[in-house]
N, C-alpha and C positions, 0 to 999 in steps of 0.2 A: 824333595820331589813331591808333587801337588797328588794325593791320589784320585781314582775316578769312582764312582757310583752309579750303578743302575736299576730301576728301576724296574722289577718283575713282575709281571701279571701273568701267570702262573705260565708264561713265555713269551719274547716277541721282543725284536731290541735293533734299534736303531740308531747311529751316529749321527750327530745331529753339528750342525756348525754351531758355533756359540752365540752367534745374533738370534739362532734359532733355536735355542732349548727353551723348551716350554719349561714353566713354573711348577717349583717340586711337588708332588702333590703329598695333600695331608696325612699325616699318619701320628698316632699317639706317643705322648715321649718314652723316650727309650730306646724307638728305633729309626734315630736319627743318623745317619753317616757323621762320621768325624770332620771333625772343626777343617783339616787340611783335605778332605777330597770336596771336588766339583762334580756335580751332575753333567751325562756324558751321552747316556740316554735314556729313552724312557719307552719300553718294549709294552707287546698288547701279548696273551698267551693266553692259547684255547688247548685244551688237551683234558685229561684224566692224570686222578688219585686211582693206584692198581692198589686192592686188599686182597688178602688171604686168610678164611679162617683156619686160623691155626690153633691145636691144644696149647693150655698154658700150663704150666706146675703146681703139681699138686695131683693127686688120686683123684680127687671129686671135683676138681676145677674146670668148670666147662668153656670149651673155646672162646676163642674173640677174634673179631677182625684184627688185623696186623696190619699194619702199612709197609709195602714193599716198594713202590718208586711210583715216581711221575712221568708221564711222556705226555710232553707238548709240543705246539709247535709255537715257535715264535713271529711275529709280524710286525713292518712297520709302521708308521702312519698311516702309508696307503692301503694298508692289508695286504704286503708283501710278504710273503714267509723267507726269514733272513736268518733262522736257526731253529732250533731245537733244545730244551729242556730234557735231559732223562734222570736214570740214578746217578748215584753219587752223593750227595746231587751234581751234573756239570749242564755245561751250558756250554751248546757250541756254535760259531755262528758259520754261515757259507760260506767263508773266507776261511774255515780251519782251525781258526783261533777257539782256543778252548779254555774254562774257567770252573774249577771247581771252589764250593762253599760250604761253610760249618757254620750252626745257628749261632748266632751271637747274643740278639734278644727274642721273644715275640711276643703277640699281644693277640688276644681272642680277638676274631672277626665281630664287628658290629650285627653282622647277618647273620640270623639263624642257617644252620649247616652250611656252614660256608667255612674253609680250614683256615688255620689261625693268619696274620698278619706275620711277616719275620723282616727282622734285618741279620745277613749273613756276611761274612767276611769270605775275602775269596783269594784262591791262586793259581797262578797262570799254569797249564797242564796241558799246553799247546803250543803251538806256532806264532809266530807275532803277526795280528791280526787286530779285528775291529775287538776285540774282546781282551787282549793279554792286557790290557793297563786296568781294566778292572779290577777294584778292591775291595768293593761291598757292594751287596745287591739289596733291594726294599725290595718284599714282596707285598703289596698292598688291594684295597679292593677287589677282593679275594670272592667269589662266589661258586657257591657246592663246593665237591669236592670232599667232606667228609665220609668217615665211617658209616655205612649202615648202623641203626640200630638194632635189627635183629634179623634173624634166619642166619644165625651160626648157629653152629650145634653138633653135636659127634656124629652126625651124617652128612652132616657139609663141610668136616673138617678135608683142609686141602684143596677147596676149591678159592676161585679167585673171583672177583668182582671187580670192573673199574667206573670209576663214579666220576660224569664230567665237572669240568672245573673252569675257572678263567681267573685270570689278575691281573693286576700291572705292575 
């Protein structure tokens, strides 16, 4: 069986007919989907990177931001909101169907503070849906979303920050 792939921007996911899937878009090698899956769709995602600084070990070691999850929202072509990015990471679309992922590869974003590029592998964690035949997602075109660089510190330990983001 042919697997599928799609296509993250940091949310947003559309099924697309096959006369109608747009052309995969670029990404560095390594985080290519496998020889046997098809592109299936190709989502747009607005949402936030949530941080937390947290202490880290050691006596004299002073905090740092932590990454704790994403919340997005996913869209389609038209800028329809058709699901949702959170932790896990999962991804669930209005239909129910649900899809969690584990990094496979990634590659630093071309853009300054902009979070890394990934290809994830994924498994169905839902209902059958626009989403259960999914097998690996690209997260590509990636903008913000990083760590602050500073204002952690043993007086901000425990608060949270969220830093917006987008990809496809």
């Amino acid at each position: 069986m042919t697997g599928h792939s799609m296509t993250d921007v940091c949310a947003a996911a559309m099924p697309l007919a096959a006369s109608a899937v747009p052309p995969r878009p670029e990404a560095p090698a390594g985080l290519e989907p496998g020889p046997n899956e098809a592109l299936s769709m190709v989502v747009a995602a607005e949402g936030v990177q949530i941080y937390e600084c947290r202490a880290r070990t050691g006596v004299a070691a002073e905090p740092e931001w932590a990454f704790v999850a994403p919340e997005a929202e996913l869209f389609d072509a038209r800028g329809r909101s058709i699901g949702r990015h959170v932790a896990g990471p999962h991804w669930q679309a209005g239909d129910g169907s649900r899809i969690e992922g584990m990094v496979k590869a990634r590659a630093e974003a071309p853009v300054a503070g902009a979070i890394p590029w990934l290809l994830l592998t994924t498994r169905n964690v839902g209902p059958k849906g626009s989403l259960s035949q999914v097998t690996s997602i690209r997260r590509v075109n990636t903008v913000g979303g990083s760590a602050p660089a500073g204002a952690c510190n043993r007086s901000t330990t425990g608060t949270s920050i969220r830093i917006p983001c987008t990809a496809d």
